[in-house]
C-alpha positions as CSV (number, residue, x, y, z in Angstrom):
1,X,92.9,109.1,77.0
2,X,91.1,105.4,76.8
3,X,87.9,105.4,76.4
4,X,87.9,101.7,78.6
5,X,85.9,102.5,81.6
6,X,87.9,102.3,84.6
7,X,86.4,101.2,88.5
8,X,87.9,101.5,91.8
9,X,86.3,99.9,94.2
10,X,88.0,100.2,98.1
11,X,88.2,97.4,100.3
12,X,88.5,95.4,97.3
13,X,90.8,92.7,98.4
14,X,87.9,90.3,99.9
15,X,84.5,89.4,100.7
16,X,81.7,92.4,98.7
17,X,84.5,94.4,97.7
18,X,86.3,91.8,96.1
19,X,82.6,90.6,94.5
20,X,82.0,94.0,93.0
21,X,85.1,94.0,91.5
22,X,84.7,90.7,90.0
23,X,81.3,91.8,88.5
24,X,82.2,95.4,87.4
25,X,85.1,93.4,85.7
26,X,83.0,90.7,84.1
27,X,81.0,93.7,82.4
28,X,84.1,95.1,80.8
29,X,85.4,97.7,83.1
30,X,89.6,97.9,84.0
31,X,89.1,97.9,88.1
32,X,91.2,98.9,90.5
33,X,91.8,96.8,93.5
34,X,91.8,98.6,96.4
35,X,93.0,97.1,99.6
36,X,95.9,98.3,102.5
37,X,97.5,94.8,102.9
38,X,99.6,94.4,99.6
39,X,99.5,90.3,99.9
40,X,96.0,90.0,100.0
41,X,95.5,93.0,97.5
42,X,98.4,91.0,94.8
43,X,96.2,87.5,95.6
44,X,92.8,89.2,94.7
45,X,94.5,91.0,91.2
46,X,95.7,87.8,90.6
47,X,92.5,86.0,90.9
48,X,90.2,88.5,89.3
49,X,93.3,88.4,86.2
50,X,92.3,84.6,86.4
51,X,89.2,85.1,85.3
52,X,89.7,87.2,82.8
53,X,89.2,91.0,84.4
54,X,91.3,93.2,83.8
55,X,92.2,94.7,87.3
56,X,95.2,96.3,88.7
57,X,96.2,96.7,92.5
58,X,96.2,100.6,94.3
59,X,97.7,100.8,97.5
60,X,94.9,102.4,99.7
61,X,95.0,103.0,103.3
62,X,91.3,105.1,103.2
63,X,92.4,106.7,106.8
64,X,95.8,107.7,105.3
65,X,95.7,111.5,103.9
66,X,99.1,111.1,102.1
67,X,98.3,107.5,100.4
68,X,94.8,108.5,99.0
69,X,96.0,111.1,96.9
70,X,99.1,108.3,95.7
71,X,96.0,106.4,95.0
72,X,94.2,109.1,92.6
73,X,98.0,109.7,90.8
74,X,98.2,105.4,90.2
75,X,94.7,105.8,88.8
76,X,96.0,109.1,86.5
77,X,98.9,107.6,85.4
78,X,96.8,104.1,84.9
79,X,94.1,105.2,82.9
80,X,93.3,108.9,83.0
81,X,89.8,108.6,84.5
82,X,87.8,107.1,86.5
83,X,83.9,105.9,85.6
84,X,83.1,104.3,88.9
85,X,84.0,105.0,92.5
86,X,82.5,102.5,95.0
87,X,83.4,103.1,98.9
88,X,83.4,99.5,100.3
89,X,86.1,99.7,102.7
90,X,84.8,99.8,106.1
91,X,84.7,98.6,109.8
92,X,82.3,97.4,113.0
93,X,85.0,98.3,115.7
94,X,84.5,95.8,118.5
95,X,80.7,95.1,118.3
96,X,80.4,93.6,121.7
97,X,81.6,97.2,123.0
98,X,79.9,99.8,122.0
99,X,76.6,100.4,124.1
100,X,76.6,104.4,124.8
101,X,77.1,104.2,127.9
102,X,80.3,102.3,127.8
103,X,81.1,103.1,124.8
104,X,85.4,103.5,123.6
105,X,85.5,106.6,122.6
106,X,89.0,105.8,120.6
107,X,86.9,102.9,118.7
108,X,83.9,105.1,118.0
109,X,86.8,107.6,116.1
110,X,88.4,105.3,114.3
111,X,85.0,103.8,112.7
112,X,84.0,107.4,112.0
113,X,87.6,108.1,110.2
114,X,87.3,104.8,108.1
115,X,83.5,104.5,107.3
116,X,82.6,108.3,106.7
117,X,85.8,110.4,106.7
118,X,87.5,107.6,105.0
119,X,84.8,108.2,101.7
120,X,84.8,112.1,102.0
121,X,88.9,111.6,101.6
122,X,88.8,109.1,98.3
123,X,86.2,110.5,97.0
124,X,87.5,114.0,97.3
125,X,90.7,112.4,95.6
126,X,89.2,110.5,93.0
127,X,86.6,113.8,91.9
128,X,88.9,115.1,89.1
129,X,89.5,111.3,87.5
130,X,85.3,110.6,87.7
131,X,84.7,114.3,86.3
132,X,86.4,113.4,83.0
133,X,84.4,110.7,82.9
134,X,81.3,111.4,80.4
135,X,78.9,109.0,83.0
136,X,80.5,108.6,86.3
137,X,79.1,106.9,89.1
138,X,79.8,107.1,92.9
139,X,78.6,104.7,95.7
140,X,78.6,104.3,98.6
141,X,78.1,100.9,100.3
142,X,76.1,101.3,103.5
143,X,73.9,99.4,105.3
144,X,70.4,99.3,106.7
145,X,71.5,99.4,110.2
146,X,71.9,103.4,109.4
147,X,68.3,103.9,108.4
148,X,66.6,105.6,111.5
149,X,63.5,104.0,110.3
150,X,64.8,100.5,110.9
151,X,66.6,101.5,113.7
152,X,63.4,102.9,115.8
153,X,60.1,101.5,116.8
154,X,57.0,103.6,117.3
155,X,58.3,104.3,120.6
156,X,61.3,104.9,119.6
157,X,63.5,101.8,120.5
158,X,66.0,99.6,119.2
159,X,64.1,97.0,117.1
160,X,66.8,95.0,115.6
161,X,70.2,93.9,116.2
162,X,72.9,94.5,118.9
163,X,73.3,97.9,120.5
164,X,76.0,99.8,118.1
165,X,76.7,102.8,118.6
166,X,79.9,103.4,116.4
167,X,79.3,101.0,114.0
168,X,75.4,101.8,112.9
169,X,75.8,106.0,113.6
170,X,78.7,105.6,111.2
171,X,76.6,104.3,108.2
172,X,73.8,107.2,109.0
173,X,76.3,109.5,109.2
174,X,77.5,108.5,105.7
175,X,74.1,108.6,104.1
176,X,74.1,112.5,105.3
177,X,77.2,113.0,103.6
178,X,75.9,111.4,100.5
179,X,72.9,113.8,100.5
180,X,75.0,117.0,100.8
181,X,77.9,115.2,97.9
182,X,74.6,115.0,95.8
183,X,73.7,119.1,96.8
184,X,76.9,119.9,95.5
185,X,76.7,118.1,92.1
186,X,73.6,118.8,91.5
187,X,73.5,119.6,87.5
188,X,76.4,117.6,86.5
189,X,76.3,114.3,85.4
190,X,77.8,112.5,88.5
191,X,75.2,110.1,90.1
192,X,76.0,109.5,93.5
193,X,73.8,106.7,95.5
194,X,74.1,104.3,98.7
195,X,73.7,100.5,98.9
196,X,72.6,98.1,101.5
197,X,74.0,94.7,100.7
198,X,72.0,93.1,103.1
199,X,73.2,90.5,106.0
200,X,76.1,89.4,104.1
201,X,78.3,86.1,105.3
202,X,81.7,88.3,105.9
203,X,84.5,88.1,108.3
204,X,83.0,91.8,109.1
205,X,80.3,89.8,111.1
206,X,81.6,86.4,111.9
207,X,80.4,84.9,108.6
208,X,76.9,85.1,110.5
209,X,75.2,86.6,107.1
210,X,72.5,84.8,105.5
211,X,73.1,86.3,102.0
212,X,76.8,85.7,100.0
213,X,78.9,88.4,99.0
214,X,78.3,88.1,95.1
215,X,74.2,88.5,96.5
216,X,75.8,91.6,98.3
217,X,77.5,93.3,95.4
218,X,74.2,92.9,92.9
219,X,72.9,96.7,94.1
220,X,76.6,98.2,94.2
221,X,77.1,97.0,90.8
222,X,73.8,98.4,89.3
223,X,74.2,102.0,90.6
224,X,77.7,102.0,89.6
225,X,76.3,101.5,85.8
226,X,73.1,103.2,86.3
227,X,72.3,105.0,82.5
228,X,71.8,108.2,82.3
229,X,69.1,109.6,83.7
230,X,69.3,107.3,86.3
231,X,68.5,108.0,90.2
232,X,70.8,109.9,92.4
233,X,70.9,110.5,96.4
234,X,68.5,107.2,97.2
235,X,69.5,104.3,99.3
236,X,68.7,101.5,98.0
237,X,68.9,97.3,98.4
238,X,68.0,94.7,96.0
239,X,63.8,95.2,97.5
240,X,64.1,98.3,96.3
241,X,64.1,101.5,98.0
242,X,65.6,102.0,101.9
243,X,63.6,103.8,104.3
244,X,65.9,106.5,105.9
């Protein structure tokens, strides 16, 4: 087996996924690309191979049960491990639609299958690769529109941003998750941690963000190389620590 550390970073194709691949690349690490369209996932390889990273493209459809586990058998045959797993891939569903009370019930499922089931399925996959790893990371890219604490005044209502209710339960639904991943590995030497990019300029808002994605991918990039020793089950941005 190589002892070259190996990435695979989902959603990979553009925007922060395609920035943390870039800078988990520029550090050393083989990444794989991951990304469902294969155009845009070959144009991204090619890039990153442009500047010198040595990536490789994985088919991954994160809703799609029968392509994850092609994806973890790519990476096997590829490399042999995996030292970093970072869950970018995600969705908003239609923003403009999701007040409770009116809220598409087929919309609020599919943001739940891509942002939180969609991580339980790769990670699930990808746990025997990052277990033969002697550091690995896992994280989780979330976003501070899941921390109850932002999301609540001191009378309890919505303080910032547009009414969400698919899109912002999704990410603190995925920070719960993370919390009961970390239960479960407690004593081995997994470190598993979330990230809040911050209001990044993506097509995922409009390109409304204040911050770029390469300012989005710092925090991704430093828990996916955390040392030893290093934190596990925190959410955090590049301020510091999120408030849950």
């Amino acid at each position: 087996m190589s002892e070259q550390k190996t990435a695979l970073v989902t959603g990979a194709n553009k925007g922060i996924g395609y920035e943390i691949a870039a800078g988990l690349g520029a550090l050393g690490y083989t990444v794989g690309v991951g990304a469902r369209d294969a155009d845009r996932r070959d144009a991204a390889v090619a890039r990153l191979r442009d500047t010198g990273v040595d990536a490789f493209g994985v088919p991954l459809d994160v809703t799609d049960d029968a392509g994850v586990a092609a994806a973890a058998e790519l990476i096997e045959r590829h490399t042999g491990r995996l030292d970093a797993l970072v869950n970018n891939a995600g969705i908003t569903g239609d923003v403009h639609g999701q007040t409770p009370s009116t809220a598409d019930l087929d919309v609020l499922r599919s943001v739940v299958d891509t942002n939180v089931l969609g991580v339980i399925r790769v990670t699930n996959a990808m746990l025997p690769l990052l277990r033969r790893a002697p550091s690995p990371r896992i994280v989780n890219v979330s976003s501070g529109v899941g921390s109850l604490t932002r999301q609540s005044g001191p009378d309890g209502a919505l303080t910032t941003g547009p009414v969400a209710v698919a899109y912002s339960p999704s990410k603190t639904f995925l920070n719960a998750v993370m919390l009961q991943y970390v239960r479960e590995l407690a004593g081995t030497n997994i470190l598993i941690n979330a990230a809040c990019p911050g209001f990044v300029a993506t097509d995922l808002n409009g390109f409304r963000g204040v911050r770029t994605p390469q300012e989005g991918a710092r925090t991704p990039i430093r828990l996916a190389t955390l040392p030893d020793g290093g934190p596990t089950g925190g959410f955090f941005e590049d301020a510091g620590v999120v408030p849950w």
